[in-house]
BAKOL-930829 format. One record per residue (C-alpha): residue number from 0; x, y, z; residue in one letter. Coordinates in steps of 0.5 Angstrom, whole numbers. Example, Ala and Ser with C-alpha at 12.3 -4.5 7.8 and 13.67 -1.06 7.14 Angstrom:
// BAKOL-930829
{0 {25 -9 16} A}
{1 {27 -2 14} S}
END
This chain:
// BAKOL-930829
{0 {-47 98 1} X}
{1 {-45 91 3} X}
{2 {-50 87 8} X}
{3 {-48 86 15} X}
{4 {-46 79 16} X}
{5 {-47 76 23} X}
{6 {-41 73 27} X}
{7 {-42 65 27} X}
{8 {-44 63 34} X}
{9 {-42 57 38} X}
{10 {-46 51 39} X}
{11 {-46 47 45} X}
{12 {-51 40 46} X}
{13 {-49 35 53} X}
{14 {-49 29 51} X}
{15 {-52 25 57} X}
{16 {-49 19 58} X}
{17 {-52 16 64} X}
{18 {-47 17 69} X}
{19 {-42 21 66} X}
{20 {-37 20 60} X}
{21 {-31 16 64} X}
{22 {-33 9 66} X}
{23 {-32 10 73} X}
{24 {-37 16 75} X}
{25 {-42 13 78} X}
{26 {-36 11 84} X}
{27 {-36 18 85} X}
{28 {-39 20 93} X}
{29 {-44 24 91} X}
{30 {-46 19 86} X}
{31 {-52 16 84} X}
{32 {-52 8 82} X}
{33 {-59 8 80} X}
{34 {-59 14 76} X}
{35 {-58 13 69} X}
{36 {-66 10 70} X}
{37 {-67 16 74} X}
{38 {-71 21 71} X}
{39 {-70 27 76} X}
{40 {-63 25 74} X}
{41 {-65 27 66} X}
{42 {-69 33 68} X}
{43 {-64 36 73} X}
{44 {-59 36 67} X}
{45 {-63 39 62} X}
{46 {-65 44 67} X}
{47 {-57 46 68} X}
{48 {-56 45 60} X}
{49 {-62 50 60} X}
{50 {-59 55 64} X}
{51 {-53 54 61} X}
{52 {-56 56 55} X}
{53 {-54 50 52} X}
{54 {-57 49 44} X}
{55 {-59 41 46} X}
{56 {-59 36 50} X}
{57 {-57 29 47} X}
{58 {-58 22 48} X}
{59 {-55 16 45} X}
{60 {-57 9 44} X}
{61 {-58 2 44} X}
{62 {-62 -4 43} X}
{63 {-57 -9 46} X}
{64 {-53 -9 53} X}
{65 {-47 -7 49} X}
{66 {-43 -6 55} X}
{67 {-40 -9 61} X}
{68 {-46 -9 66} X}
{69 {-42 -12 71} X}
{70 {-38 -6 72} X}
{71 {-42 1 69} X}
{72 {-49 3 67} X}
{73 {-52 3 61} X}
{74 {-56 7 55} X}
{75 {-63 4 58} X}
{76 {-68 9 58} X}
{77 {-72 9 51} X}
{78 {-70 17 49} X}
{79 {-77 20 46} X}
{80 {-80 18 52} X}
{81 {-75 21 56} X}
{82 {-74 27 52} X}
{83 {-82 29 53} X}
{84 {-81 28 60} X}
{85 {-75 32 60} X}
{86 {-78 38 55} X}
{87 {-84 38 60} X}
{88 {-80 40 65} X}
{89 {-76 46 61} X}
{90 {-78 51 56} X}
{91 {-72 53 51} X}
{92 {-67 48 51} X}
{93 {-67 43 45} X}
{94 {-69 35 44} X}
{95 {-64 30 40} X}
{96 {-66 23 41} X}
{97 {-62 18 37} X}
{98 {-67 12 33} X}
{99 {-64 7 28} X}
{100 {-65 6 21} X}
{101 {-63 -2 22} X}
{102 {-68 -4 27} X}
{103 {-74 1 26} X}
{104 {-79 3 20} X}
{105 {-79 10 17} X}
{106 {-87 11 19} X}
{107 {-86 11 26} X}
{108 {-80 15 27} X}
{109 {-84 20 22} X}
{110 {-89 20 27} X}
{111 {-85 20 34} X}
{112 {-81 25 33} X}
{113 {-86 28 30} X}
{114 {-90 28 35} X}
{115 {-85 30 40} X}
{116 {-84 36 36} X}
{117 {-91 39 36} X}
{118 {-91 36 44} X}
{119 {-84 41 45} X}
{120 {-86 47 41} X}
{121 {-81 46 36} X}
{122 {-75 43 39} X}
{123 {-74 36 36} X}
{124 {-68 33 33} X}
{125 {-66 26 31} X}
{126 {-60 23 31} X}
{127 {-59 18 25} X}
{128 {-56 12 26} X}
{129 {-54 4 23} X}
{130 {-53 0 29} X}
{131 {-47 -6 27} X}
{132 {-47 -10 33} X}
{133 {-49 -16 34} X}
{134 {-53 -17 40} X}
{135 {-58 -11 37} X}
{136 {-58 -16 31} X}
{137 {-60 -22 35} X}
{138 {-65 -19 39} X}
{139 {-70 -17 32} X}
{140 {-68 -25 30} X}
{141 {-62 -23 25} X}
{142 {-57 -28 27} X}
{143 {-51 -23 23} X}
{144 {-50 -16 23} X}
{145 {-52 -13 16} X}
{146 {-46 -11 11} X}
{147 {-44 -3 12} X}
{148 {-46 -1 4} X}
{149 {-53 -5 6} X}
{150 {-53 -1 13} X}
{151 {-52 6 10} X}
{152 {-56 4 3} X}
{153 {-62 2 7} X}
{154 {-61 9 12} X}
{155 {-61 13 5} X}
{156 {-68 10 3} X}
{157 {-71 10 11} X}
{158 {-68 18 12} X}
{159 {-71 21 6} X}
{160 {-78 17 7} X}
{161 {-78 20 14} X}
{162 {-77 27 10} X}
{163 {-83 25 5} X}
{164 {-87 23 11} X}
{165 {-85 30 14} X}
{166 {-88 33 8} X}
{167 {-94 30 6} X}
{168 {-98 36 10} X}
{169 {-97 42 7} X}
{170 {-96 47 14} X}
{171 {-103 50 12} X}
{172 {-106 43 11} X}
{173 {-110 44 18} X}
{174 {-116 48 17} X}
{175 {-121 48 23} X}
{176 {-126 53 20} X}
{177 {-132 52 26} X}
{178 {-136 56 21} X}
{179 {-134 53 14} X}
{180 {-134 46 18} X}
{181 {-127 45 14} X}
{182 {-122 41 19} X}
{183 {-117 40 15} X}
{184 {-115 42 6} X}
{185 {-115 35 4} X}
{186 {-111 38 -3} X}
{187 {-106 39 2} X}
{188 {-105 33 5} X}
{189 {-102 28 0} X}
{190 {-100 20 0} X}
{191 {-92 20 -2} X}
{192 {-93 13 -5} X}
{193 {-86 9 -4} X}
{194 {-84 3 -7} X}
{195 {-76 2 -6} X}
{196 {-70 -2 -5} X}
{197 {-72 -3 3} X}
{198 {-79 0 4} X}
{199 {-86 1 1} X}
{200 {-90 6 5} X}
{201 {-95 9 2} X}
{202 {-97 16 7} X}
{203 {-98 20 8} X}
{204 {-96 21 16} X}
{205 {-102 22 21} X}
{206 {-101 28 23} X}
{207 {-100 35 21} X}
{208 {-93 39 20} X}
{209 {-89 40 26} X}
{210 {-87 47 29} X}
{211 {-80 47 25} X}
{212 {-83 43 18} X}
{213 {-77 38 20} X}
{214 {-75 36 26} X}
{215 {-67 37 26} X}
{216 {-63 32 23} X}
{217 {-57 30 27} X}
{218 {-52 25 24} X}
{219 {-46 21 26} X}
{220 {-41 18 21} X}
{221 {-34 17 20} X}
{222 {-34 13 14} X}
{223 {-34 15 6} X}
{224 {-42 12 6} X}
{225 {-43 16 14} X}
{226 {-41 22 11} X}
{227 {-45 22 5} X}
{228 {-51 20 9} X}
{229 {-49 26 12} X}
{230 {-47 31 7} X}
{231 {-54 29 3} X}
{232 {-59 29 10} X}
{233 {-56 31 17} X}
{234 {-57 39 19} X}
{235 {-51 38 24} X}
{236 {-46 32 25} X}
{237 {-43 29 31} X}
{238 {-36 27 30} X}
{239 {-30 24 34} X}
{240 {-23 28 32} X}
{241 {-18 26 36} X}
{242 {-12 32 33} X}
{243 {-15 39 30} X}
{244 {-12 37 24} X}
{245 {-17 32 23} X}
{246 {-22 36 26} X}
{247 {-21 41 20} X}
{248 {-20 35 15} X}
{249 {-27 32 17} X}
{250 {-31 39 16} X}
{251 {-28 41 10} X}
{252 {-30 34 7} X}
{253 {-37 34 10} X}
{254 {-38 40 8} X}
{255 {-36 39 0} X}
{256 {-39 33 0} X}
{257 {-46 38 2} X}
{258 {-44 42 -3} X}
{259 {-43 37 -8} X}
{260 {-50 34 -6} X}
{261 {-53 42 -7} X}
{262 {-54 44 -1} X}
{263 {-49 50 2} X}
{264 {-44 49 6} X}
{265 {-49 53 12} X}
{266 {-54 47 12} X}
{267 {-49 43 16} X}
{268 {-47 44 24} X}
{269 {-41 40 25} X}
{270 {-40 38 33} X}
{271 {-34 34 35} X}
{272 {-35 30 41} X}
{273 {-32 34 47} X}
{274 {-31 31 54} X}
{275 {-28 36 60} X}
{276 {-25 34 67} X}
{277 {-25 41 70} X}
{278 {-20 43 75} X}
{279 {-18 50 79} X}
{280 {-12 48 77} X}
{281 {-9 44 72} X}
{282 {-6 39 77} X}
{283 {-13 39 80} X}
{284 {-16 37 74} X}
{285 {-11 32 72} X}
{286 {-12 29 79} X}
{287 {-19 29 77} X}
{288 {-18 25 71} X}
{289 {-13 20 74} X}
{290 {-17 19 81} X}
{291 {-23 16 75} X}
{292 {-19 13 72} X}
{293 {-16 9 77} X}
{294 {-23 7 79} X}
{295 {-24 3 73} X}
{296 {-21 -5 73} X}
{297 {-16 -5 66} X}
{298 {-20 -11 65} X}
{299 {-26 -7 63} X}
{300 {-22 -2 59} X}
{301 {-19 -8 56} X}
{302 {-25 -11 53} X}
{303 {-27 -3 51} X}
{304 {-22 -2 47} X}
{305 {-22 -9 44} X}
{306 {-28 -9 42} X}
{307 {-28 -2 38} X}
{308 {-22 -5 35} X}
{309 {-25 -11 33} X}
{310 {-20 -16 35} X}
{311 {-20 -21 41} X}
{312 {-17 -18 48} X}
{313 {-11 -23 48} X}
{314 {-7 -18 43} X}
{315 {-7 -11 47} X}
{316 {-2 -11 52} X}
{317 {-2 -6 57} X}
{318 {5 -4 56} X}
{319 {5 -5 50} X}
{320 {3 0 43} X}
{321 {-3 -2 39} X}
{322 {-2 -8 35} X}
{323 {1 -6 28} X}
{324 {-4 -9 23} X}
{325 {-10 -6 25} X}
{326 {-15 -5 20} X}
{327 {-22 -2 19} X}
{328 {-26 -5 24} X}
{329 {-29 -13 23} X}
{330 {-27 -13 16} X}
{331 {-31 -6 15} X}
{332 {-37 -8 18} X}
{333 {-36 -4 26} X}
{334 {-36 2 27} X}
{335 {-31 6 23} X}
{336 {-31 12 28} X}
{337 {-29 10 34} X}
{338 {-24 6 31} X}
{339 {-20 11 26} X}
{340 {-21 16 32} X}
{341 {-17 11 38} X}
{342 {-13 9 33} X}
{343 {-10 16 30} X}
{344 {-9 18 37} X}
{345 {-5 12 39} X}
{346 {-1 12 34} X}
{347 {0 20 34} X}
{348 {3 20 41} X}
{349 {6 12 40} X}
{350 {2 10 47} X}
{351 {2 4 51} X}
{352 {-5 1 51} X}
{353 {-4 3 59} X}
{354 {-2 11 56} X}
{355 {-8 10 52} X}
{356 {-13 9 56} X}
{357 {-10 14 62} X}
{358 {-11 19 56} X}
{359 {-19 18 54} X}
{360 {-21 18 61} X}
{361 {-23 10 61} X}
{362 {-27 11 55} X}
{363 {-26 11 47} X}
{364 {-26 15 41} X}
{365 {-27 22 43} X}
{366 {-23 27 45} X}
{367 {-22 29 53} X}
{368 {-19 35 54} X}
{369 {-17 36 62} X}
{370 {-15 43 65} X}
{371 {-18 49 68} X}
{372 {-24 53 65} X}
{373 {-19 58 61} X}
{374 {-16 53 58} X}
{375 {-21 49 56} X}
{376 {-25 55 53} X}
{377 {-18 56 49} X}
{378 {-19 50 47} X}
{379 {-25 51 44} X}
{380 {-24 58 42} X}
{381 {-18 56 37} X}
{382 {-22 50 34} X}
{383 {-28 54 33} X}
{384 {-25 60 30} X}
{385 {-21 56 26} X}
{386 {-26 52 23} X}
{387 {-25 45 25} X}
{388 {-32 45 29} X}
{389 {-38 50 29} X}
{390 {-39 48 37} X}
{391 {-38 41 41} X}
{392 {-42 35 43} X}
{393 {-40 36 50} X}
{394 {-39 30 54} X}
{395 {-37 31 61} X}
{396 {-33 26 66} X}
{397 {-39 26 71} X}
{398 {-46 28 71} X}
{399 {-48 33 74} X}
{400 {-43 36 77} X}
{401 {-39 36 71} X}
{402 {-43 40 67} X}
{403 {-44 44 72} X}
{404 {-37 46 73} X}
{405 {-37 47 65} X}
{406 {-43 52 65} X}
{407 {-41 56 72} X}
{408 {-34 56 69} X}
{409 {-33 56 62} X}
{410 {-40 58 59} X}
{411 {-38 64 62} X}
{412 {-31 66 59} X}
{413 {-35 64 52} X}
{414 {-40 70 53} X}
{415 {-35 74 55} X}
{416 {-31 73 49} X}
{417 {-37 74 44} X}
{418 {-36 67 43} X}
{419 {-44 64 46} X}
{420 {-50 67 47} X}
{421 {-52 70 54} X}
{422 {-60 69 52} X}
{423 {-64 65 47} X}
{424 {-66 69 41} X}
{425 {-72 64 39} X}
{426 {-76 58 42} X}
{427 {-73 52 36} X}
{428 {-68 48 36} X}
{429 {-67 50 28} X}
{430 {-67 58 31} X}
{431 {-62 55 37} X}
{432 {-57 52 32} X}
{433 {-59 58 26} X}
{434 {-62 53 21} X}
{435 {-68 55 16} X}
{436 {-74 51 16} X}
{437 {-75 47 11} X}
{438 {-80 50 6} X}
{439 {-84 43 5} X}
{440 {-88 42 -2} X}
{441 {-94 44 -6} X}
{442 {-99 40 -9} X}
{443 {-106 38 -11} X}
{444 {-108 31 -10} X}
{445 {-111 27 -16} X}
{446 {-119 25 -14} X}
{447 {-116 18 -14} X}
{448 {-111 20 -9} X}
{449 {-116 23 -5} X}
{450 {-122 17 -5} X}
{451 {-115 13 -3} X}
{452 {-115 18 3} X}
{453 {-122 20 6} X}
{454 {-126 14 3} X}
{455 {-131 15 -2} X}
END
């Protein structure tokens, strides 16, 4: 008898982008200006993603101001701060928190989201990322942004000693017999002894194996090197596809390339950004996305899009087509996803600067689907079931409303359709998102390695 295989569920995540995803959210009346500092903001949209039944919460983030202050808020808030405070207020709904590789060290990113991990019960995430701009470069005494191949090659190394770290306690390491007077196994806590291109770090991490062994890794790469990082580590990946097409083409390679790395097809969630305008009707909906867009100065969304690209303001013209000699962004050393995405989508539809902005909601790189919720929920149920994501990172044109909007009028249509849960089976973000615990190591530690640890 052949076994029973479980239909595949969709995963949904908010990426809470302060305000919401279109530049001009925080124009709207019942916006607050103060709220991307506001932390009843997060905790408020946590709480509506909860109810939703939403896998996660996601937060970006930066190390310069890498937008146009004058007119938007920006990624402030340091988000493994953020994200505890936002796991106290809930039970259920995962934490992904962005950190970057480029300015940070392994062993305390091990310990931080580690840490969140135990203090959530099982609900951590990290989104790895290299960081290419060059104020963040700057602000840690760097006067020029490393080259992509070093990024990446430096994200590799980093990502597996934070896995290392993870697992330098076995999950039965900590001990607390009372009566045997035995704290901790000290035979199963073992130092991972590192000495690479980038990093040496010595172990092991401070503090024993979290609830899901691994807090989940996230990743976000449109390059050849990001895919690989990707297809070697990330448990689910966020994308930026403009077209079903180039959906399907991206998961079908993430996946192989997993499966080349030896890992199956499973290991990875692919998410490509999503971000809705909901209306009762199709024509409210797109008044909706023009009343936004409208709000912002074409000055910003100029600026915007150059700077995706790489090139000076000057070339775009707002009645014009993208220049025609656009290549990888800054010679290859920006960000490639956002770029290929803006490019395809210009070049597809053969828009104007001005037709390309009016059709991403003021923003860059990621698909924006306006419509009711029967029609965003179609949209999602034909890339779903086909194959060209496994659920979305989804992005909302304001926050709250607009993910109160999604969860009181698409969610609903999802479940109805046997396509999204209508309760949480399990309390971790891996159980959330159908993924196995890493099974960790086994070991005997050396005496030398034991003096090296707990003294003579």
């Amino acid at each position: 008898m052949s076994a029973i295989v479980a239909p595949r569920q969709l995963h949904l995540n908010v990426n809470i982008l302060h305000s919401g995803f279109v530049p001009s959210a925080w124009r709207l009346p019942d916006a607050d200006p103060k709220a991307f500092i506001d932390i009843a903001h997060y905790v408020n949209i946590a709480r509506i993603a909860e109810a939703g039944k939403f896998d996660a919460v996601f937060l970006a983030d930066n190390a310069s101001i890498a937008d146009q202050i004058n007119f938007r808020p920006i990624t402030a808030l340091e988000p493994t701060l953020l994200l505890t405070a936002m796991g106290a207020a809930t039970t259920h709904i995962g934490l992904i928190g962005t950190a970057s590789t480029s300015y940070n060290e392994p062993f305390n990113i091990a310990r931080r989201f580690s840490t969140l991990d135990h203090i959530s019960g099982g609900r951590a995430g990290w989104n790895v990322v290299t960081t290419a701009d060059l104020g963040s470069a700057r602000n840690f005494g760097r006067d020029a942004v490393p080259d992509h191949a070093e990024r990446y090659a430096r994200a590799a190394e980093f990502t597996q000693i934070v896995k290392d770290l993870w697992d330098s306690w076995t999950d039965d390491a900590f001990v607390g017999d009372k009566t045997d007077g035995r704290f901790v196994d000290t035979d199963r806590v073992k130092p991972i002894a590192h000495d690479g291109d980038f990093f040496s770090v010595q172990g092991p991490l401070n503090i024993p194996r979290s609830p899901q062994g691994h807090p989940v890794l996230v990743q976000a790469g449109g390059s050849a090197d990001g895919r690989n990082l990707a297809a070697r580590h990330a448990e689910a990946v966020f994308s930026a596809s403009q077209s079903f097409e180039e959906a399907l083409a991206y998961s079908r390679d993430v996946k192989q390339r997993a499966a080349a790395f030896g890992r199956g097809e499973e290991a990875i969630r692919v998410l490509p950004g999503l971000t809705t305008i909901i209306g009762a009707t199709e024509a409210q909906a797109r008044k909706r996305r023009d009343d936004l867009v409208d709000l912002i100065p074409w000055d910003y969304s100029l600026k915007r899009i150059a700077g995706v690209l790489g090139i000076d303001v000057d070339r775009l013209h707002l009645d014009r087509p993208l220049p025609e000699d656009l290549a990888v962004p800054l010679n290859g050393n920006g960000n490639h996803t956002f770029f290929n995405a803006t490019v395809a989508l210009a070049r597809r539809n053969g828009y104007t600067v001005r037709q390309l902005i009016r059709e991403m909601g003021g923003g860059t790189g990621h698909r924006v689907v306006v419509g009711t919720p029967e029609q965003i929920a179609d949209d999602i149920e034909q890339w779903f079931v086909a194959g060209a994501a496994d659920g979305f990172n989804l992005m909302p044109d304001s926050l709250p409303d607009g993910l109160s909007d999604f969860v009181g009028g698409v969610v609903p249509i999802l479940q109805q359709r046997g396509l999204f849960r209508t309760a949480y089976e399990g309390q971790t973000l891996r159980a959330h998102l159908g993924l196995a615990r890493p099974a960790g190591r086994e070991f005997s530690i050396t005496k030398d390695e034991a003096f090296f640890m707990i003294g003579p």
